[in-house]
LODRENDO-802744 format. One line per 3 residues: number of its first residue (from 1); their letters; for each residue x negated, y, z negated of C-alpha. Coordinates in pm, 1 decimal. Each point is the difference from the previous one (the first is absolute). Example, Ala and Ser with C-alpha at 12.3 -4.5 7.8 and 13.67 -1.06 7.14 Angstrom:
! residues 2
1	as	-1230.0/-450.0/-780.0 | -137.0/344.0/66.0
***
This chain:
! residues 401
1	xxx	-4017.9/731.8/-27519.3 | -114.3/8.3/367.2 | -191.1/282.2/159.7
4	xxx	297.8/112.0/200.5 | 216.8/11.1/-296.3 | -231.2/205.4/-207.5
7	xxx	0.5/257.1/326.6 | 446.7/15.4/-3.9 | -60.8/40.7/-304.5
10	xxx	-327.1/359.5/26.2 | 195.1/105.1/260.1 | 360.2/-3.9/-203.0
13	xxx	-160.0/181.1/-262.5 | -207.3/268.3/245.1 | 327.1/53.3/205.7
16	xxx	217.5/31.5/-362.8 | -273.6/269.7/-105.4 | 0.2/172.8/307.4
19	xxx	379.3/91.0/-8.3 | -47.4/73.8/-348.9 | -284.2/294.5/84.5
22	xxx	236.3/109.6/302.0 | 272.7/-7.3/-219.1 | -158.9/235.0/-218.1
25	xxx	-138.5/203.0/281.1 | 335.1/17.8/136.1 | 134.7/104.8/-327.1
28	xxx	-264.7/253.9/-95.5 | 67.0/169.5/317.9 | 402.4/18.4/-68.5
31	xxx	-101.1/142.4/-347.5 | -220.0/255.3/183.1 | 309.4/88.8/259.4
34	xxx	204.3/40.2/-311.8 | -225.5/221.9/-192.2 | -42.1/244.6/353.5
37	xxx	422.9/2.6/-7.8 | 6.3/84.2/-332.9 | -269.8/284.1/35.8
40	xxx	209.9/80.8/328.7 | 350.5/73.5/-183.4 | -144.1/182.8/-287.6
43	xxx	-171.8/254.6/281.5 | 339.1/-13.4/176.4 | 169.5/165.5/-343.8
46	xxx	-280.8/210.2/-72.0 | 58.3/179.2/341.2 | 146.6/314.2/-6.3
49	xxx	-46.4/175.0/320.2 | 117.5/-161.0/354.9 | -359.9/-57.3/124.0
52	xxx	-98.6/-185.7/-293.4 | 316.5/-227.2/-11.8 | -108.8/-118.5/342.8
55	xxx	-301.5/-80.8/-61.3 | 86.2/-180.3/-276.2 | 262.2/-192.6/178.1
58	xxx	-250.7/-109.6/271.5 | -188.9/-140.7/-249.4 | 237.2/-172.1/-211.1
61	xxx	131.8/-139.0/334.9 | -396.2/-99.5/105.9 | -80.7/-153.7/-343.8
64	xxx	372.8/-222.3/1.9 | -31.9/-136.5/394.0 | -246.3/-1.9/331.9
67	xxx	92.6/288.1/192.7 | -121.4/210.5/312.9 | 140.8/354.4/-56.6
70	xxx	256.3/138.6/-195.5 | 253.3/279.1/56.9 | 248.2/261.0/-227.0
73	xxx	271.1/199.2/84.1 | 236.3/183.3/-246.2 | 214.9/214.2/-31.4
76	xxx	221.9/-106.2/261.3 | 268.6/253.0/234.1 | 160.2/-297.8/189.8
79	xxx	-308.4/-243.0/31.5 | -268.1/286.8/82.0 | -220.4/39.0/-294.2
82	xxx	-120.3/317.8/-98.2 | -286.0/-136.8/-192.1 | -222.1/-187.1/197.8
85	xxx	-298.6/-208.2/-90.9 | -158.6/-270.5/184.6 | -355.1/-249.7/32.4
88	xxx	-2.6/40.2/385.8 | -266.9/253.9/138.2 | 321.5/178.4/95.4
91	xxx	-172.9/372.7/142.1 | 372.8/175.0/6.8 | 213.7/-186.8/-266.5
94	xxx	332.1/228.4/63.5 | -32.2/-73.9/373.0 | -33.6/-427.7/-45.7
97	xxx	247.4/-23.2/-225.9 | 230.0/240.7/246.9 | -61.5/-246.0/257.2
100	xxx	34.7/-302.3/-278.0 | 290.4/89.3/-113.7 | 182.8/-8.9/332.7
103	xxx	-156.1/-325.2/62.3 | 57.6/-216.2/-290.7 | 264.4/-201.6/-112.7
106	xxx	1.1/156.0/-319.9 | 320.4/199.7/5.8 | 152.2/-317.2/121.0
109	xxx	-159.5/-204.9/-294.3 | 148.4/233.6/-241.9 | 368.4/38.0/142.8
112	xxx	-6.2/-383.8/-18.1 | -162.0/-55.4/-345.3 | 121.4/306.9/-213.4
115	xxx	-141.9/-38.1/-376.2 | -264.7/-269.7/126.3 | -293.2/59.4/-184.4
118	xxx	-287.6/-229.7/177.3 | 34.5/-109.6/409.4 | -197.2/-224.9/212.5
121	xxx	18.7/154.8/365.5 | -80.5/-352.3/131.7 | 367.6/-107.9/-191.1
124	xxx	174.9/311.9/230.1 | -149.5/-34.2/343.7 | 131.4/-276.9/232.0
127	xxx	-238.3/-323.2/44.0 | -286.6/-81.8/260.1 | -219.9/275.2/139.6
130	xxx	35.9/367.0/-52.0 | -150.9/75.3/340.5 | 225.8/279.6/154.8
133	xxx	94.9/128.1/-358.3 | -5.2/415.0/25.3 | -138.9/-41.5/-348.4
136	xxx	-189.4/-262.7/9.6 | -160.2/134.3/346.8 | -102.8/339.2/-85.8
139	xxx	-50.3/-66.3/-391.7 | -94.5/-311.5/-90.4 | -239.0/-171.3/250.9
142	xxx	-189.9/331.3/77.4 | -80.4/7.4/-355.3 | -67.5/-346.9/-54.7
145	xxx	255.5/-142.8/-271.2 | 274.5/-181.5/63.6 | 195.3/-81.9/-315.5
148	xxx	135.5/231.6/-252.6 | 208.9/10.6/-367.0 | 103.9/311.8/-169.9
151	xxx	139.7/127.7/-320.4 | 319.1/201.4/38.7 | 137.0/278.5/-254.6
154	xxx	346.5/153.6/-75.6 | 149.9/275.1/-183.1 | 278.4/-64.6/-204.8
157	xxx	257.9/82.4/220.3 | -137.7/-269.9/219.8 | -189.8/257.9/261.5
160	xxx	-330.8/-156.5/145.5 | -295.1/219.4/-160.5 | -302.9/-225.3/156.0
163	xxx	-213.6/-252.3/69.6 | -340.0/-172.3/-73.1 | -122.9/-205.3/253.9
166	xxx	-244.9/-230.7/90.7 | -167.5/-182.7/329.0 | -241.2/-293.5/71.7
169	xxx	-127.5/-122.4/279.4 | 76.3/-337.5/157.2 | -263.6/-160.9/-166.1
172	xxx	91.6/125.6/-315.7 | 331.2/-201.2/34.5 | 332.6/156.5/-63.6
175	xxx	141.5/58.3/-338.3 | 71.7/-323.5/-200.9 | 318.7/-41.4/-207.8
178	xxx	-194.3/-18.6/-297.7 | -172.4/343.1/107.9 | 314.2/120.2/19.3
181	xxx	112.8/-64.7/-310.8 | -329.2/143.2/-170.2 | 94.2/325.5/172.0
184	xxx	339.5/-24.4/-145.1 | -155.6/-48.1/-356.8 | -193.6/345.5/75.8
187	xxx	276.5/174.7/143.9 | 180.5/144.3/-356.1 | -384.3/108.6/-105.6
190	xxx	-77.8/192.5/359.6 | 379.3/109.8/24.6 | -40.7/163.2/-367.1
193	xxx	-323.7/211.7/103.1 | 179.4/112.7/315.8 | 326.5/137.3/-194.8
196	xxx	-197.8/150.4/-252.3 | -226.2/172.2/259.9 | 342.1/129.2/256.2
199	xxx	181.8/83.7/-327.8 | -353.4/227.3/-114.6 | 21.2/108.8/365.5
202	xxx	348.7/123.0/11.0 | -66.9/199.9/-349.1 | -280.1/180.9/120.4
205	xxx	150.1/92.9/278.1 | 318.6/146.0/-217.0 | -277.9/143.2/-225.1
208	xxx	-141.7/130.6/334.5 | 303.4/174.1/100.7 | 110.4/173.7/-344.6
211	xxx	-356.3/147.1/-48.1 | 36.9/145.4/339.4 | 379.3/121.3/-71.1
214	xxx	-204.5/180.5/-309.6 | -252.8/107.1/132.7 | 221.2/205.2/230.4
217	xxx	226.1/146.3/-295.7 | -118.1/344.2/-79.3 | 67.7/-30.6/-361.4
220	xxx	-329.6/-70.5/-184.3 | 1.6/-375.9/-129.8 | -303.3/-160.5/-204.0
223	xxx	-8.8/-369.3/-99.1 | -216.6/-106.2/-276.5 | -64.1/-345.0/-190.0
226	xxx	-8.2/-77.7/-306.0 | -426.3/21.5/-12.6 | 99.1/373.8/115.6
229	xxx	-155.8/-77.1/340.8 | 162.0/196.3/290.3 | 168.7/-245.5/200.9
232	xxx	194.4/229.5/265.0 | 91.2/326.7/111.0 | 176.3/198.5/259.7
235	xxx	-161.1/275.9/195.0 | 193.8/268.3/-204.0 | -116.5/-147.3/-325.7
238	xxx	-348.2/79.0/117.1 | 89.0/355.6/45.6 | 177.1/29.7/-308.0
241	xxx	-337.1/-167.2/-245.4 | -181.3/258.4/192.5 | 260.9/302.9/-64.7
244	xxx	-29.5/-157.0/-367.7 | -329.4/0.4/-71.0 | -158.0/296.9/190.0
247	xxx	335.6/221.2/40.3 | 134.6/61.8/341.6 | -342.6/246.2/181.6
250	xxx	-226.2/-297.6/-173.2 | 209.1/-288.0/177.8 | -22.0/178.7/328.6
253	xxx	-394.4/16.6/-41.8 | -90.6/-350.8/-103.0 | 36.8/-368.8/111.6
256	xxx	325.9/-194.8/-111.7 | -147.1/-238.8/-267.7 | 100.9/-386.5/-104.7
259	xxx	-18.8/104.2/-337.5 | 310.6/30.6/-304.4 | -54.5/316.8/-183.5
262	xxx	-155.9/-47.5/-410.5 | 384.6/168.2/-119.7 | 159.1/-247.5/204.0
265	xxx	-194.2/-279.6/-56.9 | 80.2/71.2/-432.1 | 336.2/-5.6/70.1
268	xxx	-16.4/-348.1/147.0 | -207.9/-86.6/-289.5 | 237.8/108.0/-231.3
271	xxx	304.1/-173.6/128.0 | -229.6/-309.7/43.5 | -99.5/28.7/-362.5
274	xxx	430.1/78.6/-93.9 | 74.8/-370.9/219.3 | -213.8/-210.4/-158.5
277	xxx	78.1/159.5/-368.2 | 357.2/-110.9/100.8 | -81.9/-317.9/126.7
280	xxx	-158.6/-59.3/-340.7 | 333.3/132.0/-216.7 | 226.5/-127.9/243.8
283	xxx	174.6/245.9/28.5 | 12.8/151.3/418.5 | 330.9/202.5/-103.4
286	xxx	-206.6/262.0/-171.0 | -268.4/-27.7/293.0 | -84.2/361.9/182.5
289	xxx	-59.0/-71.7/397.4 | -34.0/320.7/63.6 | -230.8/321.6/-53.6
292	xxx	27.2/319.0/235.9 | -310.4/227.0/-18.2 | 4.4/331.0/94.5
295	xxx	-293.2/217.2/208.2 | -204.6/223.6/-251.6 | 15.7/248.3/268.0
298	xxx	392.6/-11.6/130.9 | 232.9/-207.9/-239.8 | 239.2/10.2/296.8
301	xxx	-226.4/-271.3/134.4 | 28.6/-292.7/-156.7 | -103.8/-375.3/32.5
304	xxx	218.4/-284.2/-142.3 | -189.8/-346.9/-109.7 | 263.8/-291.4/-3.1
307	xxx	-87.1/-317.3/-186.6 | 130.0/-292.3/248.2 | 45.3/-315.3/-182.9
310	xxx	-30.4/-367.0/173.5 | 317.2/-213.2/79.3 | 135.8/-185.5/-272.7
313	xxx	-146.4/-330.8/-5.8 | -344.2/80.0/169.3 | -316.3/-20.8/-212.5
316	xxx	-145.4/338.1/141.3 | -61.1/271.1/-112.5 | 179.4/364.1/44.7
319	xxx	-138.3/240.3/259.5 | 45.7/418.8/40.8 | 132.2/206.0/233.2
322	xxx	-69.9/418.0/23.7 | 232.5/247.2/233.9 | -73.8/374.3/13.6
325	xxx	256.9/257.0/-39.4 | -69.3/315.0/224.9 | -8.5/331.5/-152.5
328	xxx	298.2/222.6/-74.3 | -82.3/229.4/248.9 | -51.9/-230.9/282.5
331	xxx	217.6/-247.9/-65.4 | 350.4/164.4/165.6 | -243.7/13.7/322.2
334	xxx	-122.3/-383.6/-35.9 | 370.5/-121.1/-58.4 | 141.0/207.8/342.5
337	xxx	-321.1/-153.8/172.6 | 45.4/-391.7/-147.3 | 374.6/35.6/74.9
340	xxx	-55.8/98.7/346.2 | -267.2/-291.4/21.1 | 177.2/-291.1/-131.0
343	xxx	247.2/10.9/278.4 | -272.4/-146.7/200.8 | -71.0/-356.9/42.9
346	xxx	-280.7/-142.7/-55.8 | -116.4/-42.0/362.7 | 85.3/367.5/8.4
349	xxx	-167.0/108.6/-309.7 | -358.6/-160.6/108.4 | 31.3/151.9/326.9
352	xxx	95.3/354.7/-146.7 | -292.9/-31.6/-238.0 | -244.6/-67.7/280.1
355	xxx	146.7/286.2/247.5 | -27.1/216.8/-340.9 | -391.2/-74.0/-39.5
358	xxx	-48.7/123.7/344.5 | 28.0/-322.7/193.2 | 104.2/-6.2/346.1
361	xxx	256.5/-169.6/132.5 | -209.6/-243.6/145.1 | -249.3/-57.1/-269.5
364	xxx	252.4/-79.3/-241.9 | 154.3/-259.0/288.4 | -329.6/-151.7/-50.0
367	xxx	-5.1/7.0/-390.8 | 349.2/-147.6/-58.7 | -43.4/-275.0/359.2
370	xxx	306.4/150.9/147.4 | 57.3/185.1/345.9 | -10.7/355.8/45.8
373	xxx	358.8/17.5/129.0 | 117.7/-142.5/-383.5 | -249.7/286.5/-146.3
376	xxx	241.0/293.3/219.2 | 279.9/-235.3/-88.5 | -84.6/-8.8/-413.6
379	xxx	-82.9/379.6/54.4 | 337.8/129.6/130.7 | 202.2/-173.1/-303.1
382	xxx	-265.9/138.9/-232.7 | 54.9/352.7/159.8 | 412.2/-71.5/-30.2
385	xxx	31.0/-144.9/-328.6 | -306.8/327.1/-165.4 | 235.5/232.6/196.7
388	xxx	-387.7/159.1/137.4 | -106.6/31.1/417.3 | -328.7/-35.5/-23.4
391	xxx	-295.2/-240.4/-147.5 | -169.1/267.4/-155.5 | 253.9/45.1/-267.5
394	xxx	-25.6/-301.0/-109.5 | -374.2/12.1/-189.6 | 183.2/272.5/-213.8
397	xxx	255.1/-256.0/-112.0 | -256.9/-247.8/-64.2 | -194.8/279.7/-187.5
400	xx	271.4/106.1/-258.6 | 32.3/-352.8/-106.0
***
């Protein structure tokens, strides 16, 4: 064999084990990509809160594809997010995306694609250069990307809820089909944490609401779980523990306390103790859900302890709630007062319980974030519908409740 051949034939075999090490250089470096996705999505549905879902989906989006910043907007009235995160060193996000919004095709892009779940803006805009482009003028080649791909969400009535997006620069390249397709394998896991975390969203917010609607009932209301920790009550159930413990002189001395009372708390106890004896026979007919206790000092006052059991079907367990029932000799006053009171709305109710703590008309403008022309406005309804003339009268009202 000739000195040449043996060469073909070190060089063959040098060139064959070089692809072989890039291979597997090549390879070890998918397997790392992979393992930074997979870290990504579990992140993405550990994420609870909105902050923490995009950050999560910037990374997931980092770890999967070469990008130069990211952006999130959800939910969506029209195409203007109300959530708004993005990568840019943005110093007034509200204000960009104002001016974003009325500059981007996006509203466009979703009348013409509705239910599209990934889009290449490259596929939408017309060919050649974008010189002259609103958008691309004032957006794009200030900040220095120029091609962009997004993730789009819907509710299931088909409304547009939002939009994850991301840039790159013109080196970076624009978004390859197969990109595009690994974005569409991601969608159902990022689309999952985002329903979960507008679906938590619009619960708190209900949960939000009622607790304020409570909080501005004057009958006393205590919630309790099933560990007998306090988890809510109303204003007037913080009178009424007081009046309870330390009588009515005591209450008016000392400061309202988080705290269930020991008789109270044995009651609880006891119908806890009466649930899970009839969980054990079987046999909820016979189960008592109720105890009414009595004050040692007026029997007229009472306090009622209701067992609340879970929804059939749901593995938790059953939680309590306590009501107070006024004394015999005030309780003709408290039912005029609460029957004059509930013909308020809520709106009016806040504003006549501010005006009845002293607040002036334009102190409790700037507690509720309304003018003072809706304050005189709540106030002559209140006046109408209490059959009183003045504000003063109405701290008495609050007073007998």
């Amino acid at each position: 064999m000739s000195d040449h051949e043996k060469m073909r034939i070190v060089r063959k075999d040098y060139s064959a084990r070089v692809k072989k090490r890039t291979a597997c250089y090549v390879q070890g470096i998918a397997m790392k990509a992979d393992g930074k996705i997979e870290k990504g999505l579990v992140e993405l549905q550990r994420a609870l809160l909105v902050d923490d879902v995009w950050r999560a989906a910037d990374r997931l989006l980092r770890a999967a594809l070469p990008l130069y910043h990211t952006l999130i907007g959800l939910p969506c009235l029209g195409t203007r997010p109300v959530f708004l995160r993005t990568t840019l060193p943005v110093p007034d996000v509200d204000r960009y995306f104002a001016k974003l919004d009325a500059a981007a095709p996006i509203a466009e892009l979703v009348r013409q694609n509705p239910g599209k779940l990934v889009l290449r803006l490259s596929d939408m805009l017309p060919p050649g250069p974008l010189d002259g482009m609103p958008f691309y003028d004032q957006f794009m080649k200030p900040e220095g990307w120029r091609y962009s791909a997004g993730m789009f969400f819907w509710g299931d009535a088909g409304e547009f809820l939002g939009q994850l997006s991301l840039n790159r620069t013109e080196e970076q390249g624009d978004i390859t089909d197969e990109e595009l397709e690994l974005l569409s394998r991601l969608h159902p896991h990022v689309n999952a944490a985002i329903q979960r975390l507008l679906a938590m969203e619009h619960e708190m917010a209900a949960r939000t609401s009622l607790e304020l609607s409570v909080q501005m009932l004057p009958l006393p209301l205590i919630l309790v779980d099933w560990n007998l920790r306090l988890t809510y009550l109303n204003s007037a159930a913080r009178k009424s523990v007081m009046v309870w413990q330390h009588g009515k002189e005591g209450a008016r001395s000392l400061k309202p306390q988080n705290k269930l009372p020991l008789d109270l708390r044995q009651a609880c106890l006891e119908l806890q103790s009466a649930w899970n004896q009839a969980v054990r026979d079987d046999d909820m007919a016979q189960l008592r859900r109720s105890s009414v206790l009595s004050h040692q000092d007026d029997p007229s006052f009472q306090s009622t302890v209701l067992l609340v059991e879970p929804a059939k079907g749901r593995s938790l367990q059953p939680s309590f709630v306590i009501q107070f029932t006024p004394s015999s000799h005030s309780s003709e006053v408290d039912e005029q007062s609460l029957a004059k009171l509930s013909k308020l709305t809520a709106a009016e109710s806040e504003v006549a319980r501010l005006v009845a703590a002293g607040g002036r008309n334009e102190e409790v403008a700037r507690e509720l974030g309304i003018g003072v022309s809706t304050v005189r406005s709540h106030l002559r309804r209140i006046f109408e519908k209490l059959n009183i003339t003045s504000r003063g009268k109405l701290a008495p009202l609050f007073r007998t409740i």
